[in-house]
C-alpha positions in Angstrom: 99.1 106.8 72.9 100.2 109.5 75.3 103.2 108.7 77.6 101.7 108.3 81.0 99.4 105.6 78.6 102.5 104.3 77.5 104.2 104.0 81.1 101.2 102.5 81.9 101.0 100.0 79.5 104.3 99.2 80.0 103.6 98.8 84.1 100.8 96.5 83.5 103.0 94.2 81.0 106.2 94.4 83.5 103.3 93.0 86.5 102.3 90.6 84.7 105.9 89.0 83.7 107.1 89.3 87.1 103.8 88.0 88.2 104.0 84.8 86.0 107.8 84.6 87.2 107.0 84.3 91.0 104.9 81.6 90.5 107.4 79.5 88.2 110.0 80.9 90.6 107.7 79.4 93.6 106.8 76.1 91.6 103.5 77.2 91.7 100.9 77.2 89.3 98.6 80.0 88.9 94.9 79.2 89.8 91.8 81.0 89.2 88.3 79.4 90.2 86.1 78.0 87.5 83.9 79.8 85.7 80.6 77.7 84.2 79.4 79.0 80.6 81.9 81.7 80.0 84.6 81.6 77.8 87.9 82.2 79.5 90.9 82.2 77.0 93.2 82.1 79.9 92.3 78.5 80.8 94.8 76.1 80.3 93.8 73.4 82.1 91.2 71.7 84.6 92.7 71.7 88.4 90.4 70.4 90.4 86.7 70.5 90.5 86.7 73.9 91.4 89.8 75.8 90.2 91.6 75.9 86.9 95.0 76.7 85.9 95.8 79.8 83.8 98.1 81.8 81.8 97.9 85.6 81.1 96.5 86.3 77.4 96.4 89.4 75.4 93.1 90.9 74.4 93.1 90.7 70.4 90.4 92.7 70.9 90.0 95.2 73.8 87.1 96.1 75.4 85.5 98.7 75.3 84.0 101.1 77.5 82.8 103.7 75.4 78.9 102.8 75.0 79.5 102.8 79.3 81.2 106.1 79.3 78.8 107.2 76.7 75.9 106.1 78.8 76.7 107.3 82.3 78.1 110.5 80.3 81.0 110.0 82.0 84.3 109.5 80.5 87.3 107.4 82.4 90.5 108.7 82.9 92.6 106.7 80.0 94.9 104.8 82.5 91.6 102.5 83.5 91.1 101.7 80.2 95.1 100.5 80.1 94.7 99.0 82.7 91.3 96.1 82.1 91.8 96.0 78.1 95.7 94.7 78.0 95.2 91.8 79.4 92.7 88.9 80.3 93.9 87.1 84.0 93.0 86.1 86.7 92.5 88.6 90.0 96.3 89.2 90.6 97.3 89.1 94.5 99.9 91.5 95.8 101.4 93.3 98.1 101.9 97.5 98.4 104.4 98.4 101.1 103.6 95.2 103.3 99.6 95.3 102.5 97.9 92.7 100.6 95.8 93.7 98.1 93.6 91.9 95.1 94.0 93.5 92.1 91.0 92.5 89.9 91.4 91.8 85.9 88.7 90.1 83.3 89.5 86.4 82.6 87.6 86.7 79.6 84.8 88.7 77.3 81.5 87.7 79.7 84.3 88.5 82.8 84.5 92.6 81.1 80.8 92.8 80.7 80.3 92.0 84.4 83.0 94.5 85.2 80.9 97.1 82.9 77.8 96.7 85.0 79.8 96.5 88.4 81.3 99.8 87.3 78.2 101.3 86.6 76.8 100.7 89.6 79.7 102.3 91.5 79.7 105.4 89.7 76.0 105.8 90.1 76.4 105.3 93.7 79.2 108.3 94.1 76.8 110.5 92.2 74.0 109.6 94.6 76.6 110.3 97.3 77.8 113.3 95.7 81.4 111.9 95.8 84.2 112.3 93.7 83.7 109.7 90.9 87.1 106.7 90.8 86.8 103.5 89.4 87.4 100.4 91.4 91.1 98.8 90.8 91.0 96.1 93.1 90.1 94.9 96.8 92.3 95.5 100.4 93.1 92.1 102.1 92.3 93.9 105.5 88.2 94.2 104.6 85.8 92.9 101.9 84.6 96.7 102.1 87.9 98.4 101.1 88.4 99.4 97.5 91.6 100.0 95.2 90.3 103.0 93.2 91.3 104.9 90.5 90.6 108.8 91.1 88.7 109.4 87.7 89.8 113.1 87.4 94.0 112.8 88.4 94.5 109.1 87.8 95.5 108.8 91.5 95.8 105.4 93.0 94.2 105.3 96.6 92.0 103.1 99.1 88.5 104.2 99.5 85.7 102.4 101.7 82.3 101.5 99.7 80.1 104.4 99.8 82.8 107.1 101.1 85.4 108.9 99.0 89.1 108.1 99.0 90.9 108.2 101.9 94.7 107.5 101.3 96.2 108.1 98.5 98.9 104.9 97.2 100.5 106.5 93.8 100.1 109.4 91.7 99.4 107.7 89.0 98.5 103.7 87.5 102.3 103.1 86.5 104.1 104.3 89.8 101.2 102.0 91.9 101.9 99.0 89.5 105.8 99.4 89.5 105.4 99.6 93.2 103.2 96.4 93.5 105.2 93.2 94.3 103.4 89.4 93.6 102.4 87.1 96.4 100.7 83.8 96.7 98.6 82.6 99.1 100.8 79.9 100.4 
């Protein structure tokens, strides 16, 4: 593991403690929707009909993105893989400098294969464009149509709007953006 891996692996673990510890700090529990038929080992237990209560779990086995990678021939920079195979949670809301923003994770295996084909499609689509290739991090609260994204060749953290190329760069790198990111609750 290189060190910006390791800084970024160490990012993604610090979010997700402080991001458990605003919600016990706020007597709030953290809610994700339910998923029918896929197996989510972050449920811990039924809410309501339609939401569920979860915990963060660590991915005994990470997922992989190599036979993706492989297929688009298209490596990813190393921080994306840091960042969707530490963890299974929930989609993590936050805030960057006063902006609200929806980081997205896998809640579970069928959750990371659905990411794998979502990717897919976005980095076919920037080819067709003839864009710079990123991979999508999370979604801006200001629009449904404003992506989080990964810049595949630096590792720079920037917003982007489906179908153009990013447009304002948040971070240098994974670590700085998730050290930078503070949790929020809808409430």
């Amino acid at each position: 593991m290189t060190a910006t891996n390791q800084a970024a692996t160490t990012a993604i673990d610090n979010l997700i403690e402080r991001y458990e510890r605003y919600y016990q700090e706020h007597q709030q529990p953290l809610l994700a929707p339910v998923v029918p038929d896929w197996e989510c080992p972050i449920v811990v237990a039924a809410h309501s009909d339609d939401e569920v209560v979860w915990q963060p779990v660590r991915q005994a086995q990470p997922h992989a993105f190599h036979d993706l990678e492989n297929a688009l021939e298209q490596p990813f920079h190393p921080d994306f893989a840091v960042y969707y195979q530490r963890w299974f949670a929930a989609d993590l809301l936050v805030t960057w400098q006063q902006h609200p923003l929806l980081l997205l994770q896998v809640m579970g295996p069928e959750d990371a294969e659905q990411l794998q084909v979502n990717m897919a499609g976005h980095i076919l689509m920037k080819r067709r464009l003839k864009q710079p290739p990123t991979l999508f991090l999370g979604l801006a609260d200001e629009a449904d149509d404003l992506l989080v994204t990964m810049d595949n060749s630096t590792g720079a953290i920037g917003l982007e709007w489906v179908g153009k190329p990013q447009h304002e760069q948040l971070a240098d790198n994974l670590a700085d953006f998730l050290n930078g990111v503070s949790p929020t609750s809808l409430t």
